[in-house]
C-alpha positions in Angstrom: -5.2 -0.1 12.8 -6.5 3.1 13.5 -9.4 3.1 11.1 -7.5 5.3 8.4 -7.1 7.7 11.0 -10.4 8.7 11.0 -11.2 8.0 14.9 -9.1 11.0 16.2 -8.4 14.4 15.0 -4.6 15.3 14.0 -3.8 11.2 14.2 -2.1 9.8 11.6 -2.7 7.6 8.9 -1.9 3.9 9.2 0.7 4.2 6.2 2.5 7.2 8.0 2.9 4.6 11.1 3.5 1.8 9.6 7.5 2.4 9.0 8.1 3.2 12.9 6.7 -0.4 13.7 8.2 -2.3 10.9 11.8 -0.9 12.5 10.6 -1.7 15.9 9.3 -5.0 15.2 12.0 -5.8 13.1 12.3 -9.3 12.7 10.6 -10.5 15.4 6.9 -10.8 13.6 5.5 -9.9 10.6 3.4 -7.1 10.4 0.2 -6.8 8.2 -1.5 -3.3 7.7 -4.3 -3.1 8.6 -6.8 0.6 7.6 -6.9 3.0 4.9 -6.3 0.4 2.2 -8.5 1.7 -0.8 -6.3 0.3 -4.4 -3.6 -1.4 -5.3 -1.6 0.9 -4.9 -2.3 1.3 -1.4 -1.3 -2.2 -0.7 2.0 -2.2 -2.6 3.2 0.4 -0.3 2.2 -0.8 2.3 4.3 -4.2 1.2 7.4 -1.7 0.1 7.7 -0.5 3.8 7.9 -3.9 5.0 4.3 -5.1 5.8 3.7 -8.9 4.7 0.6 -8.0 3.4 -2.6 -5.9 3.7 -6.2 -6.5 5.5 -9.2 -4.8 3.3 -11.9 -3.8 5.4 -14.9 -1.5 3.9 -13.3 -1.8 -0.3 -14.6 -5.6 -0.5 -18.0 -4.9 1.5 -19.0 -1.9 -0.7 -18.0 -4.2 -3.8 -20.2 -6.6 -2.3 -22.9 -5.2 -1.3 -23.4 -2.8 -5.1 -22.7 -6.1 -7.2 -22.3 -9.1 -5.0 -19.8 -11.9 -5.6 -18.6 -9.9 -9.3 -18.1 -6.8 -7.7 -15.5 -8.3 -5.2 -13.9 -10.2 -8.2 -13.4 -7.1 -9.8 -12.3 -5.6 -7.1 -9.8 -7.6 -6.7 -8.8 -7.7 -10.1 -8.4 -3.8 -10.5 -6.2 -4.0 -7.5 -4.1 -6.5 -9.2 -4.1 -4.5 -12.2 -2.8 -1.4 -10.4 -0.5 -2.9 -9.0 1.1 -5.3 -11.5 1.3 -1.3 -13.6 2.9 0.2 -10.9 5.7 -2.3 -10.3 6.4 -1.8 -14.3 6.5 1.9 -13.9 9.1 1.0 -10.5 11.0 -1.1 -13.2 10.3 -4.4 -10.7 8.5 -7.7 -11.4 8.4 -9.7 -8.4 7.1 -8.5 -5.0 10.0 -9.7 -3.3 11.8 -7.1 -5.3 9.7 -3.8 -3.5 11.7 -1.8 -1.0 11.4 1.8 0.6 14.4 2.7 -1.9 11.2 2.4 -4.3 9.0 4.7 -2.3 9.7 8.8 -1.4 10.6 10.0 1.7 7.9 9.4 4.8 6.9 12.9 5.8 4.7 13.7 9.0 1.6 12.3 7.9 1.8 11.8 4.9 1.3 8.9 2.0 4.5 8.1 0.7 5.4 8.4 -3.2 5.3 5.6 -5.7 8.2 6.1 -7.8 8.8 4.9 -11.2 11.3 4.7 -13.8 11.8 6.4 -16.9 13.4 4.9 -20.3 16.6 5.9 -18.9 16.6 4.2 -16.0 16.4 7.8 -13.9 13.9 7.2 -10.5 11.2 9.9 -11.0 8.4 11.1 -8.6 5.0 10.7 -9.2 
């Protein structure tokens, strides 16, 4: 982690890293993200890249804190939501089906690209 790359100037963002150390690690561990995780959607790219999953720091604490034990539930349950919609819109329905071939090109620090399907089966960018 490094905090949503918040704790330097001009370092990148976690998701901008993440690729590099999912080819050097290979398959030798599995790698969970951890910063700059804020939705759903943030977690399933994280998971197309190749990360076995995602640690949530500050979403679940502010949940908690405004509206206790039903603010993390719905939390939770909009992430869920945002990403069961997003795999629909990638034309996927199991995790294990979420590649990179599903994301946009990494640029320099930048998020990568969700992108979905259209009727006709054509990838485009969101």
């Amino acid at each position: 982690s490094n905090h949503g790359a918040r704790q330097l100037d001009s370092v990148g963002s976690t998701i901008s890293k993440l690729p590099a150390i999912i080819d050097a690690a290979g398959k030798q561990c599995e790698i969970y993200m951890d910063g700059g995780v804020r939705d759903g959607i943030d977690v399933l790219k994280a998971v197309a890249v190749g990360a076995k999953g995602v640690l949530v720091g500050r979403p679940w604490v502010y949940a908690l804190a405004s509206r206790g034990e039903l603010g993390v539930v719905d939390l939770f349950s909009k992430w869920r939501e945002e990403i069961t919609h997003a795999m629909a819109l990638m034309g996927v329905n199991k995790i294990d089906e979420i590649n990179r071939d599903l994301l946009d090109e990494f640029k320099a620090d930048s998020k990568p690209a969700v992108k979905r399907k259209s009727s006709s089966n054509k990838v485009k960018q969101d």
